[in-house]
ROGUDREN-917790 format. One line per 10 residues: their letters; for each residue x, y, z of N, C-alpha, C. Coordinates in pm, whole numbers. Atoms other than C-alpha are relative to their C-alpha. Example, Ala and Ser with C-alpha at 12.3 -4.5 7.8 and 13.67 -1.06 7.14 Angstrom:
2
as	89,-119,0,1230,-450,780,90,120,0 | -82,-119,-6,1367,-106,714,-77,109,73
REM end
This chain:
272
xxxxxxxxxx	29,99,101,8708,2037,11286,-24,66,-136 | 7,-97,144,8606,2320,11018,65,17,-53 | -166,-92,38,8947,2425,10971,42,-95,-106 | -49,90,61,9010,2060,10854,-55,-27,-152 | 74,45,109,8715,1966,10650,-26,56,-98 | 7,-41,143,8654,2256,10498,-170,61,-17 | 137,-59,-41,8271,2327,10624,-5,124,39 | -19,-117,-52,8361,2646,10723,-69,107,-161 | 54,-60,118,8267,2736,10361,-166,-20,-33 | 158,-5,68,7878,2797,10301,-85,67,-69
xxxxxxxxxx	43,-74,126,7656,2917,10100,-9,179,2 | -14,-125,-72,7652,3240,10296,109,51,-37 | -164,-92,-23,8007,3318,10319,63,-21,-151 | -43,27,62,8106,3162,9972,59,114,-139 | -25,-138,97,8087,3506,9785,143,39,46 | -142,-27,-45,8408,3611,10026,93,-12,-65 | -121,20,30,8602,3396,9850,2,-49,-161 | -6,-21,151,8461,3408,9480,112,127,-59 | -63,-129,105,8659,3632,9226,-6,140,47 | 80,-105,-28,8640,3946,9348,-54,53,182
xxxxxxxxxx	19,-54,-101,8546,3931,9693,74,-31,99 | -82,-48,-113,8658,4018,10023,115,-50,-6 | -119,68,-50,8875,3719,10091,55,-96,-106 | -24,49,113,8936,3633,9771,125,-43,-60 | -158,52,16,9274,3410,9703,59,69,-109 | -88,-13,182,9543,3515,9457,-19,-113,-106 | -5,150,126,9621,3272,9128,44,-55,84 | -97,140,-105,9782,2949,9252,-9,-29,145 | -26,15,-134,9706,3012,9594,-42,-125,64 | 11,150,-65,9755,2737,9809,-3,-18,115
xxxxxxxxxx	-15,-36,-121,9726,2853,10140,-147,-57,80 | 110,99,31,9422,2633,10218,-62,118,179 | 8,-14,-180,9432,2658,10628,7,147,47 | -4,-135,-9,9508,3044,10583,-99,75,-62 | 120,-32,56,9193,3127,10390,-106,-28,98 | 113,38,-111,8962,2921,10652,30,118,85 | -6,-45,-102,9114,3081,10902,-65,180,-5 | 55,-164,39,9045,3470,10740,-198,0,13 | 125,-45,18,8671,3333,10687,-36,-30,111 | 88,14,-122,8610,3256,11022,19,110,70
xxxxxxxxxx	-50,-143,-80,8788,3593,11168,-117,58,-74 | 113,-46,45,8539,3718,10912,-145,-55,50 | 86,71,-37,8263,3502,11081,-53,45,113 | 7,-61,-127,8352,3668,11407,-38,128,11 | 83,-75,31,8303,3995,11230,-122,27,39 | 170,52,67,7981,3909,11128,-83,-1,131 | 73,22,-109,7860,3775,11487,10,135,85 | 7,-189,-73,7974,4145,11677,-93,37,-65 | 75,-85,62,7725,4317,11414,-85,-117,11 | 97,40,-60,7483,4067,11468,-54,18,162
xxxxxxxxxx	29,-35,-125,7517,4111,11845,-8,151,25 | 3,-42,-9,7511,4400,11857,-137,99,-61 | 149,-58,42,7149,4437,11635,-56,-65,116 | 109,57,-131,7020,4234,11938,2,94,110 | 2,-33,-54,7152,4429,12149,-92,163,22 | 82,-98,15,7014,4763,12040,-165,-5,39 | 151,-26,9,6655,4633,12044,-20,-83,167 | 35,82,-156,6708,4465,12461,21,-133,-29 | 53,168,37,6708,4080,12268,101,-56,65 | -162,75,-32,6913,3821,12404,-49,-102,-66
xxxxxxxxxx	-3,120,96,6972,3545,12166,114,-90,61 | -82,135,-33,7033,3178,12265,17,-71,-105 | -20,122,83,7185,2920,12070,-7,-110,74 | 45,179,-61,7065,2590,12100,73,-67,-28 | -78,52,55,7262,2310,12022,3,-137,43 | 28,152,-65,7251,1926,12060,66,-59,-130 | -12,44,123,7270,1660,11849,-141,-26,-49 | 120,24,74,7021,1529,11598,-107,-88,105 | 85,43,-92,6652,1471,11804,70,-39,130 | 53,0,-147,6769,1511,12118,-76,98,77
xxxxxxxxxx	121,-20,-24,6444,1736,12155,17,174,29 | -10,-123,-14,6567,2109,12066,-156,56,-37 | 107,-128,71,6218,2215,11855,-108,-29,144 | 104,58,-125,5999,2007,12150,1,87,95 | -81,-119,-91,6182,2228,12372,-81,110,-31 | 89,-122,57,6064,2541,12203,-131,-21,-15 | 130,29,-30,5710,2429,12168,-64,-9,131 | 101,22,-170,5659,2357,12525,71,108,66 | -32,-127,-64,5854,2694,12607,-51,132,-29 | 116,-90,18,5617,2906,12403,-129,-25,107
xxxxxxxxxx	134,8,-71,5316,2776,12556,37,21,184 | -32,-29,-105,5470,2801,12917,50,151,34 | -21,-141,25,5584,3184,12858,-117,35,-51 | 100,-15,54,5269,3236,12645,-34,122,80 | 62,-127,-88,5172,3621,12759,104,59,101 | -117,-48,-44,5482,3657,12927,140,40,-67 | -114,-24,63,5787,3657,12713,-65,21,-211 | 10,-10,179,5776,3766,12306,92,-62,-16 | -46,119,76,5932,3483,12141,49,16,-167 | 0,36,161,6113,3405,11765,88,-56,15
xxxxxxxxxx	-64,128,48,6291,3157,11639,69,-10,-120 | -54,19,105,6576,3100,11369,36,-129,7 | -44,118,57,6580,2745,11268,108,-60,-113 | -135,69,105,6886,2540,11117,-19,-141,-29 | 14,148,16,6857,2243,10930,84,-3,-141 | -52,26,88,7012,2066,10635,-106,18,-127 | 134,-48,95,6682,2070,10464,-121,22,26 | 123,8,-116,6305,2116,10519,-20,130,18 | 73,-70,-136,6084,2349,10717,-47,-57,80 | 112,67,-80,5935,2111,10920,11,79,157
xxxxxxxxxx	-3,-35,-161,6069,2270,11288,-53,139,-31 | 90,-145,-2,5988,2616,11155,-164,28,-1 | 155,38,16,5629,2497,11041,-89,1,129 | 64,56,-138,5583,2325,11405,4,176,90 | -25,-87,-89,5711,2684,11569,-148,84,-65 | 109,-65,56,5462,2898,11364,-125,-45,24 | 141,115,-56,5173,2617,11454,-5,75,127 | 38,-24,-144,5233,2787,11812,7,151,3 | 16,-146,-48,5201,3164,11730,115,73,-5 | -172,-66,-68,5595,3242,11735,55,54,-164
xxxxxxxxxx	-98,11,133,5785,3399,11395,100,-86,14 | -132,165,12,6028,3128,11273,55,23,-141 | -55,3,156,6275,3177,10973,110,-142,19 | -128,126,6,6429,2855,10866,120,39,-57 | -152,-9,100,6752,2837,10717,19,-138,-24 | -38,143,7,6872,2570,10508,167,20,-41 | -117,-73,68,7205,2527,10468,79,-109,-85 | -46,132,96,7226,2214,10250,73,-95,31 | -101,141,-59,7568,2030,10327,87,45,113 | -56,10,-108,7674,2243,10587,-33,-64,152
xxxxxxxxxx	35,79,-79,7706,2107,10948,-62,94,112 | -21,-99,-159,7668,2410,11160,-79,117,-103 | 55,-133,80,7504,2775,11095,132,95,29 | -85,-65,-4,7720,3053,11070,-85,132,37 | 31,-141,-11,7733,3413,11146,-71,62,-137 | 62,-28,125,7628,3525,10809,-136,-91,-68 | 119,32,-30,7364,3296,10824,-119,23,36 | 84,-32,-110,7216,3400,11080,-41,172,-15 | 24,-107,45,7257,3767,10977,-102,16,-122 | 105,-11,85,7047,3695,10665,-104,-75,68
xxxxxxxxxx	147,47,-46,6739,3554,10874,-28,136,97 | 73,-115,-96,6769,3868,11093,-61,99,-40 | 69,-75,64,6663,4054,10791,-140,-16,-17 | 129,27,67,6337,3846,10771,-82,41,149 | 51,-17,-179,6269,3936,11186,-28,176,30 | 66,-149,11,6086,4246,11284,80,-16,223 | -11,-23,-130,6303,4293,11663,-58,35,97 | 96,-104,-114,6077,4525,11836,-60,-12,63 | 100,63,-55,5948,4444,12089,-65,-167,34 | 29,149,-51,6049,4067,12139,105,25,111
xxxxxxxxxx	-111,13,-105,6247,3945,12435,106,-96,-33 | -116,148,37,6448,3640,12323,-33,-37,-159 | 22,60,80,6511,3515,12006,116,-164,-6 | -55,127,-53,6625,3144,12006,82,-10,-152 | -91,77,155,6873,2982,11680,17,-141,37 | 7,120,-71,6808,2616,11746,126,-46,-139 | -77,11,71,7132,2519,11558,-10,-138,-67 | -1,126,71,7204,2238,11289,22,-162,144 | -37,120,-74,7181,1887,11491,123,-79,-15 | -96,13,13,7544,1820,11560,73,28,143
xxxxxxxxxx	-71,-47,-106,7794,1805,11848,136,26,-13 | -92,-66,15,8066,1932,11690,59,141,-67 | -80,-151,81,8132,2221,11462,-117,99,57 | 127,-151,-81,7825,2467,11605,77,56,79 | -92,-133,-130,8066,2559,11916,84,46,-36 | -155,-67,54,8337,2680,11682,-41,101,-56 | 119,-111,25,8063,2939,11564,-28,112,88 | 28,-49,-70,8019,3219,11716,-119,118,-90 | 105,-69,105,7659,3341,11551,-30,153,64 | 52,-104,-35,7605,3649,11759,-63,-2,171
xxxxxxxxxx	120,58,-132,7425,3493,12091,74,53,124 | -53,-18,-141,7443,3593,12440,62,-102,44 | -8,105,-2,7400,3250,12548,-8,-128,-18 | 30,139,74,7457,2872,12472,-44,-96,95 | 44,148,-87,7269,2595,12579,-4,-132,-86 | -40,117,34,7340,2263,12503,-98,-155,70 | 121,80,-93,7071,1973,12547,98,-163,13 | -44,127,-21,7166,1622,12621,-83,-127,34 | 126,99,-42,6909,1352,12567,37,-121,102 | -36,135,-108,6907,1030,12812,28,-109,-89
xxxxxxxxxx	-70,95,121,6913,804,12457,139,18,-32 | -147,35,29,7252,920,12386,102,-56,103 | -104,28,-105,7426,836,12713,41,84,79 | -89,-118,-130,7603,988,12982,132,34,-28 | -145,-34,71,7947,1030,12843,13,85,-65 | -50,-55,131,7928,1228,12563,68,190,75 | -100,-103,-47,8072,1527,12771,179,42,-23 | -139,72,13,8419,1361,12782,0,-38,-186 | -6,29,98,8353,1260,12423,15,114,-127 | -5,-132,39,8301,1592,12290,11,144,84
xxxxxxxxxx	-14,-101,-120,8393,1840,12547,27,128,-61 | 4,-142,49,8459,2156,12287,-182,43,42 | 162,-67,-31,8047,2173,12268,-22,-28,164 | 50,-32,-100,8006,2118,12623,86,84,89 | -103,-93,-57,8267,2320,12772,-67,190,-52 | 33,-129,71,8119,2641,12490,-151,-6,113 | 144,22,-67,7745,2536,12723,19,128,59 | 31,-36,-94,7628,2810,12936,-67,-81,82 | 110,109,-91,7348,2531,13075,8,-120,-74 | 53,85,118,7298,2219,12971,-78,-86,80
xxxxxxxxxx	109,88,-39,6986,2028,12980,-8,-129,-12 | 27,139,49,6930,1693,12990,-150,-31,2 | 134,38,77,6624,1582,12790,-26,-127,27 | 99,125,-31,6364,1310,12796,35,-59,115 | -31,108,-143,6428,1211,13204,-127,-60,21 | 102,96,-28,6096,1089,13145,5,-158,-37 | -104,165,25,6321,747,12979,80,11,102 | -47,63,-132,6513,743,13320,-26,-148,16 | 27,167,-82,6304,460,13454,-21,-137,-69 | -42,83,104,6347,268,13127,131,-10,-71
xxxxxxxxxx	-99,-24,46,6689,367,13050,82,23,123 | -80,0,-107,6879,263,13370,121,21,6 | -155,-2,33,7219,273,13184,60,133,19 | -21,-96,-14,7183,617,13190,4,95,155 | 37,-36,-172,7303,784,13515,28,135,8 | 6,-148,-33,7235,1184,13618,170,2,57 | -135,-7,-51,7570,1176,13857,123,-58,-103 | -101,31,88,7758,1013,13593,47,149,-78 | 8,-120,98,7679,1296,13333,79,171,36 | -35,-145,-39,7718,1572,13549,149,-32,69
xxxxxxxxxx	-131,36,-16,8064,1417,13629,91,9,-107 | -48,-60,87,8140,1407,13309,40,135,-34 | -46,-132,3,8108,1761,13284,70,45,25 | -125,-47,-154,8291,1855,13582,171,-40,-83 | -123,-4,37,8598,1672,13404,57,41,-135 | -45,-104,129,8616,1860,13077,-21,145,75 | -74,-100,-23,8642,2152,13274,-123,106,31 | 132,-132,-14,8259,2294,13320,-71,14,115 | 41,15,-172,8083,2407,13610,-148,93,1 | 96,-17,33,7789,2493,13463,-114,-41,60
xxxxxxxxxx	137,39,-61,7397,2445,13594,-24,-123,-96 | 140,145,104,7216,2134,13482,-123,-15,44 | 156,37,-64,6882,2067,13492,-51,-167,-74 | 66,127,84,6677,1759,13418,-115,23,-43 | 151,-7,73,6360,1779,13173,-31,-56,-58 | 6,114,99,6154,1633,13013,-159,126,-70 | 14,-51,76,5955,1806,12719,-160,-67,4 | 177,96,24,5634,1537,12736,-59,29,148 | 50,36,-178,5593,1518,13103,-10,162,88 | -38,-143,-72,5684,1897,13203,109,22,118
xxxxxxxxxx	-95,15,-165,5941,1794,13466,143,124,-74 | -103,-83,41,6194,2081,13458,-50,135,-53 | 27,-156,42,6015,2361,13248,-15,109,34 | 28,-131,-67,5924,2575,13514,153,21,68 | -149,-47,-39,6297,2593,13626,70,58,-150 | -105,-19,115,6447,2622,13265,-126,129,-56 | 62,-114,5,6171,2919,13238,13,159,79 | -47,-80,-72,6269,3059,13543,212,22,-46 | -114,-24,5,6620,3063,13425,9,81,-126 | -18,-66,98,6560,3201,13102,-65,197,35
xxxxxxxxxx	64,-175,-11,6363,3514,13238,120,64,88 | -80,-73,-77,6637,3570,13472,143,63,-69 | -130,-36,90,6923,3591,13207,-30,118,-65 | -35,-110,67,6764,3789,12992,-57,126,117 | -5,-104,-123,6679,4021,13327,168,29,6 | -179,-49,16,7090,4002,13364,27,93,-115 | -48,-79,137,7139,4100,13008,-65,95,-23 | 92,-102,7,6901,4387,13002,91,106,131 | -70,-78,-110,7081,4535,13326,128,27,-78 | -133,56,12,7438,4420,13182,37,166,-104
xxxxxxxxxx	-37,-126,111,7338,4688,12841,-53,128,78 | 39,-98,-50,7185,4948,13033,42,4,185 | -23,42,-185,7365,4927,13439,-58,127,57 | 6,-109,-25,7306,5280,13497,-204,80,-13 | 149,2,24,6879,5287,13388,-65,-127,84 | 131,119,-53,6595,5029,13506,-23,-30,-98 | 40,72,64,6593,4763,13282,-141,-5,-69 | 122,68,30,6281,4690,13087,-55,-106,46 | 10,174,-30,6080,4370,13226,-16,-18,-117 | 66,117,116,6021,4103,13021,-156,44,-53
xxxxxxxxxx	142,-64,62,5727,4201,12776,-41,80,6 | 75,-132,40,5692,4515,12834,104,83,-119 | -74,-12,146,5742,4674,12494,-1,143,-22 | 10,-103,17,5644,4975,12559,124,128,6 | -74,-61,-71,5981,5094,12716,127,-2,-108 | -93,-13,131,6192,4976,12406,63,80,-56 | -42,-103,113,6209,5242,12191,139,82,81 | -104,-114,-86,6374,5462,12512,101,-44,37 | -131,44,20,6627,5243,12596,91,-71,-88 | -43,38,77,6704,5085,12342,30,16,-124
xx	-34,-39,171,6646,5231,12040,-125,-74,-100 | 39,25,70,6443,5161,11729,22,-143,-64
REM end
């Protein structure tokens, strides 16, 4: 959809293609669809050297991704306090404007750099690379990027992340799999939020949803949670310690991983 509209351009990347830089058109050029396309290869750039600062310091970075309130920051609030003493935590927030989700993350003890990115729809790699300057790595285990609220242009992004999770409230419906199947197809997991509206929201059916899935082509875990009630957290906790346990083996196969929170072991495998 970037390619079309033209969002692919933000305030981040927009130097590229000023006067002068990188990807900077000739006179007259008119090559519209051949410029996007250079700044997103440049985008992809961008996300390797971001992944690859995570990787140095053990981090595994998830991208979040939903649409608008279906309960990404809630999420993070009730996944600090459930890790609390177990996992080191931070947070890069995306919004159009505001701090308010970064505000709420910091209320619970966690670093949080917002980003705003005005009229774009999605964050980018270069985005995300300038908030990693404001993050001290060392010695966290996960850092989260709860992405702009949107179910379309975020999965055409590739910010740097290990893995994507994708939430799916019970207010929007059970369909939207089939409706947008690029973002749920890009899912590593996807959650479905507020099942504490289940027993008021009968329209909405679990087997439907996860049918949906199945026919865009994913075969992904689902879980059901709910963010008020706690139903689910201790599974979508246990799944997060176990990934980044994978990804800790995955960069080092040949050593003994670091656990989770211990920080002490950092420096030696990983580096500074």
């Amino acid at each position: 959809m970037c390619r079309d509209c033209g969002c692919s351009i933000t305030h981040a990347n927009e130097h590229l293609l000023s006067p002068g830089g990188l990807l900077a058109p000739p006179p007259q050029a008119t090559q519209s669809v051949s410029l996007l396309s250079h700044l997103l290869s440049q985008n992809d750039r961008e996300a390797e050297h971001n992944r690859r600062h995570f990787d140095n310091h053990g981090v595994l970075a998830i991208n979040l991704m939903s649409s608008p309130g279906a309960g990404k920051t809630a999420l993070l609030e009730h996944t600090i306090e459930a890790l609390r003493g177990r996992l080191r935590m931070a947070v890069i927030e995306g919004d159009l404007a505001t701090e308010n989700d970064a505000r709420r993350i910091r209320a619970k003890g966690v670093p949080a750099v917002q980003i705003t990115t005005g009229s774009a729809c999605h964050l980018d790699a270069q985005m995300v690379h300038g908030a990693l300057h404001e993050l001290q790595l060392t010695g966290l285990d996960i850092v989260f990027i709860e992405n702009v609220g949107n179910l379309v242009c975020p999965a055409s992004f590739d910010l740097g992340q290990h893995r994507n999770v994708t939430l799916l409230s019970v207010p929007e419906g059970d369909d939207k799999p089939e409706k947008y199947p690029v973002m749920f197809r890009a899912a590593d997991l996807l959650l479905l939020t507020k099942c504490d509206l289940l027993t008021v929201l009968p329209e909405f059916d679990v087997q439907r949803a996860q049918s949906s899935l199945r026919t865009v082509g994913s075969d992904v875990p689902v879980m059901q949670l709910s963010s008020r009630t706690g139903i689910g957290v201790e599974a979508w906790c246990k799944w997060l310690t176990e990934e980044l346990q994978s990804h800790r083996r995955s960069l080092r196969p040949d050593q003994e991983a670091r656990s989770p929170g211990d920080t002490a072991l950092a420096p030696r495998l990983y580096g500074p």
